[in-house]
C-alpha positions as CSV (number, residue, x, y, z in Angstrom):
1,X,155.7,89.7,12.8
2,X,152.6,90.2,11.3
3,X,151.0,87.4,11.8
4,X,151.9,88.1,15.6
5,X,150.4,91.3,15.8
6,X,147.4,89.7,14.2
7,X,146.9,87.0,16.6
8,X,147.4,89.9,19.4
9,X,144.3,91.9,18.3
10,X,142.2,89.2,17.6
11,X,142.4,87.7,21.4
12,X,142.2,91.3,22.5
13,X,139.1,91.4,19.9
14,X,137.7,87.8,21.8
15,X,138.2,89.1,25.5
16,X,136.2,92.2,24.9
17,X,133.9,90.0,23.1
18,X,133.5,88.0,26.8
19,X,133.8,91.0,29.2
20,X,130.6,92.9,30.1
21,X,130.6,95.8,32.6
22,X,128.5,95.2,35.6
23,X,125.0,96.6,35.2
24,X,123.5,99.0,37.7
25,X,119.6,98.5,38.4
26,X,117.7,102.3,40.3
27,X,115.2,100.8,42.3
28,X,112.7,103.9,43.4
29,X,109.9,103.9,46.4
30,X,107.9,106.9,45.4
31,X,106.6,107.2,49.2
32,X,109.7,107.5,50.6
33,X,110.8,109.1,47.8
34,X,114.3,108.0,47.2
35,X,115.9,106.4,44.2
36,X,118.7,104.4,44.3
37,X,120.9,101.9,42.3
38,X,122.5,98.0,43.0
39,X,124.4,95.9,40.7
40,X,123.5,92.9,39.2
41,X,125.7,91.4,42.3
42,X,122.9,91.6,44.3
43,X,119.6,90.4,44.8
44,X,116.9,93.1,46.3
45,X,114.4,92.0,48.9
46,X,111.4,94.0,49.6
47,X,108.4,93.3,51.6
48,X,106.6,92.7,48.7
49,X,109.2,90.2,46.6
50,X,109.8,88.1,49.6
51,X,108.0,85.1,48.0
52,X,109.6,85.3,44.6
53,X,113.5,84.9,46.4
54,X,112.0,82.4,49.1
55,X,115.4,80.6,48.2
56,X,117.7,84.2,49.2
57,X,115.5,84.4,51.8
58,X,116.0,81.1,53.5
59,X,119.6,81.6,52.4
60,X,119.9,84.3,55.2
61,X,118.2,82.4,57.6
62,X,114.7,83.5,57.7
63,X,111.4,82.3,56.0
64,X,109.3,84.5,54.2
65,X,107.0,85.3,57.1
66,X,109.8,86.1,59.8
67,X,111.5,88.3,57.3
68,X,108.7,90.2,56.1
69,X,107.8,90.5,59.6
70,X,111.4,91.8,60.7
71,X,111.3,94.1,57.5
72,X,108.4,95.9,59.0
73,X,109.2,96.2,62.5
74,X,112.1,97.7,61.9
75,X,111.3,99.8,59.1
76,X,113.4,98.5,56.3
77,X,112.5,99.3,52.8
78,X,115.1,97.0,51.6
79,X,118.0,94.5,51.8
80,X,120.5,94.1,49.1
81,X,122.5,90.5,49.3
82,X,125.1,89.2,47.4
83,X,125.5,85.1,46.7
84,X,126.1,83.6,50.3
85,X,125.2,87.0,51.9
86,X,128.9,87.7,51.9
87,X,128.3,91.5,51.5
88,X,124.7,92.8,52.7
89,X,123.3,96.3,52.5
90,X,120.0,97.7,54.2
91,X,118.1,100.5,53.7
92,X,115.6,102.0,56.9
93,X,113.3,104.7,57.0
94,X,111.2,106.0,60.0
95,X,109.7,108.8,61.4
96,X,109.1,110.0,64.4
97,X,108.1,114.2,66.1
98,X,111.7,114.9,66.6
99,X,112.5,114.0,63.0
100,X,109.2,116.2,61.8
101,X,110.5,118.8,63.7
102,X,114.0,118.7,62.3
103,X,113.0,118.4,58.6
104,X,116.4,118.2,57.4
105,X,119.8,117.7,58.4
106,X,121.2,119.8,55.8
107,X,119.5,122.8,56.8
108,X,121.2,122.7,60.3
109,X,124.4,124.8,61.2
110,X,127.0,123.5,62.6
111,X,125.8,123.8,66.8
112,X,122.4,122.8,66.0
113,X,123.8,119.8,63.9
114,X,126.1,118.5,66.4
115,X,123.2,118.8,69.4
116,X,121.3,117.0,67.1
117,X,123.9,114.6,65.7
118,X,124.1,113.5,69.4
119,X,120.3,113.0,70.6
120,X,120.2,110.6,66.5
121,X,123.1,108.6,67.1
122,X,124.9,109.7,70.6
123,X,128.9,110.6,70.2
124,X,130.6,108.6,68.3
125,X,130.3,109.8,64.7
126,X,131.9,111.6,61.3
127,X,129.7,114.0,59.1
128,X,129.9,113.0,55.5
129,X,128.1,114.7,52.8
130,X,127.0,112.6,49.7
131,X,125.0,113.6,46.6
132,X,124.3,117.4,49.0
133,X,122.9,115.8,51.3
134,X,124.4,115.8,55.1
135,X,125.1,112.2,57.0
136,X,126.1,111.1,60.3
137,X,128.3,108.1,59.3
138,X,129.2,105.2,62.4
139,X,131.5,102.3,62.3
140,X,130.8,99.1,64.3
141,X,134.0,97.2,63.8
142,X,133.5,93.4,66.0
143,X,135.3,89.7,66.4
144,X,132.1,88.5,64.2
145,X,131.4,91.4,61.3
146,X,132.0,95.0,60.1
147,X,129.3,97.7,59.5
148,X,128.7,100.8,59.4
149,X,125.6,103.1,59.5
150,X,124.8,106.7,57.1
151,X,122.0,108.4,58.9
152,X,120.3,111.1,57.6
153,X,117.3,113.2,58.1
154,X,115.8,114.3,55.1
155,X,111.7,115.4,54.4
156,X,111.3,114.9,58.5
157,X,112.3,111.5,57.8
158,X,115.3,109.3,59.6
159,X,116.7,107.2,56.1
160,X,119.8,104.9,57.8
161,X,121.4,103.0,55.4
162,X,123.9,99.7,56.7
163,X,126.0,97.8,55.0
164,X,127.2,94.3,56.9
165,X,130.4,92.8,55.4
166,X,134.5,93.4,54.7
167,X,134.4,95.7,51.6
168,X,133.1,99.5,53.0
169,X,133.6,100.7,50.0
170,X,130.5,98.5,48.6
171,X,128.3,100.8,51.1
172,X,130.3,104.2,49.1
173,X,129.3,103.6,45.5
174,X,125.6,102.4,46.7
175,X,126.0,105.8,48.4
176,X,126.7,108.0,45.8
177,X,123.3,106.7,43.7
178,X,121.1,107.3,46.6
179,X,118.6,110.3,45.8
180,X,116.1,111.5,48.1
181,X,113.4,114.0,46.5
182,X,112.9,116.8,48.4
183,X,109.0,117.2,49.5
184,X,107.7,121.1,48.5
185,X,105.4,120.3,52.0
186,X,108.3,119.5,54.5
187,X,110.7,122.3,52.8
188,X,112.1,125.4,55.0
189,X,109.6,128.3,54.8
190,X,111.0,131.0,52.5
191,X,111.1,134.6,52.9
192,X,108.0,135.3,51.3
193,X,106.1,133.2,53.0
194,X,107.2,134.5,56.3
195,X,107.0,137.7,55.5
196,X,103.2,136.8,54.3
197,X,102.8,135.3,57.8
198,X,104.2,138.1,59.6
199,X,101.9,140.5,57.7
200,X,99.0,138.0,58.7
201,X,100.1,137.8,62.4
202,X,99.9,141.9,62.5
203,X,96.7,142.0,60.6
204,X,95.0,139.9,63.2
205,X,96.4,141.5,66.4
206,X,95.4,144.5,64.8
207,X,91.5,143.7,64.6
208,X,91.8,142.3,67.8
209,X,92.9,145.2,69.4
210,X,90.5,147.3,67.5
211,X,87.6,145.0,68.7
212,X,88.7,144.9,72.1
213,X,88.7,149.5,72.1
214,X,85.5,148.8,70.3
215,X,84.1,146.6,73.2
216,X,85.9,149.4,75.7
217,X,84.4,152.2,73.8
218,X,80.3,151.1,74.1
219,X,80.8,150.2,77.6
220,X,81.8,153.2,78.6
221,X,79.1,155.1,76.7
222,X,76.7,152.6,78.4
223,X,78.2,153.6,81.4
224,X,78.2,157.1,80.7
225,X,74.6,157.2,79.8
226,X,73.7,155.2,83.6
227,X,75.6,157.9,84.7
228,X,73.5,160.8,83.3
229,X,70.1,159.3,83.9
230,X,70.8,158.8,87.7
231,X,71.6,162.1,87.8
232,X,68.9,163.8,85.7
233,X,66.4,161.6,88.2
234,X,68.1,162.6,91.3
235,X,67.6,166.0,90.4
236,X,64.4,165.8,89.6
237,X,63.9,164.4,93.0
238,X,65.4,166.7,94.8
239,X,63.2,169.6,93.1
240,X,60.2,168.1,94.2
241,X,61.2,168.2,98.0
242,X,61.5,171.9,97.4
């Protein structure tokens, strides 16, 4: 009995010995300003790697060039493939004056969100919120592939990440690592500083009104003192015909 219980813990002992959890790599891009974080699973592309994974890359079906080129035309910051790109995730960034002018989807209420939702991604979508930050999530579902799309406007930037494969729950855990740092220039103007541009505002009408009387006030004395002149002279010529 013993010697049972002995040879239990030491193959429990060996399997722990051969099981290592999956390690988790945070990949940041301090101009967009994100962090976020992929398993060992899968290889990361970026524009700039492209020639050290020329065999990933011509695993997918590009070469360097045409990839790199596609990366940039489209925006994308990254593309996270597994071994025989059986599960592929992409991450986009863009901006363009609609997304300036929105700054953030999470300071939207609910009206302005959905008339916005709309104009991003048209009709067909659910709002998910990750990590406090607000999404407009869409499933493509074909004969040939799965995907689906979070969309997000965050520092009056558009961020979409895709994920292309049979597992959506691969696209959830990436998800929940994603962090986007929120830029002090882009943020919602708080009350004191609206209050100090309101005070501004006034201050300028203010002189401007007080330099328009001002301009009001000397022509009128200019005027005034014409005025007096033609008189005092017509006057005087009027004595002199007397």
């Amino acid at each position: 009995m013993k010697k049972t219980i002995l040879s239990i813990f030491v193959m429990a002992l060996l399997l722990s010995l051969f099981t290592f959890p999956v390690q988790a790599e945070t990949y940041s891009f301090k101009q967009e300003n994100l962090g976020i974080d992929f398993s060992d699973e899968y290889t990361v592309l970026t524009p700039s790697n492209l020639n050290k994974n020329s065999d990933i890359v011509e695993a997918i079906g590009h070469s360097v060039t045409s990839l790199k080129t596609n990366m940039q035309n489209n925006g994308i910051i990254l593309m996270a493939v597994t071994d025989k790109n059986q599960h592929q995730i992409q991450l986009k960034s863009a901006t363009t004056t609609f997304t300036s002018e929105i700054v953030s989807l999470s300071s939207l209420s609910g009206t302005q969100l959905d008339t916005v939702a709309t104009q991003l991604v048209g009709k067909d979508y659910e709002v998910a919120y990750k990590n406090n930050i607000v999404f407009l999530k869409i499933k493509t579902l074909t004969s040939e592939y799965t995907s689906v799309q979070y969309v997000t406007v965050e520092n009056g930037k558009l961020y979409t990440l895709v994920y292309y494969g049979a597992d959506l729950s691969r696209l959830d855990t990436v998800l929940n690592s994603l962090i986007i740092t929120e830029i002090s220039g882009f943020s919602l103007l708080d009350g004191t500083t609206v209050l100090q541009i309101v005070l501004i505002s006034i201050v300028i009408v203010a002189v401007m009104v007080a330099v328009v009387l001002l301009i009001i006030s000397f022509i009128k004395d200019y005027k005034d003192r014409n005025g007096e002149n033609d008189v005092r002279d017509y006057i005087k010529i009027k004595r002199r015909k007397f």
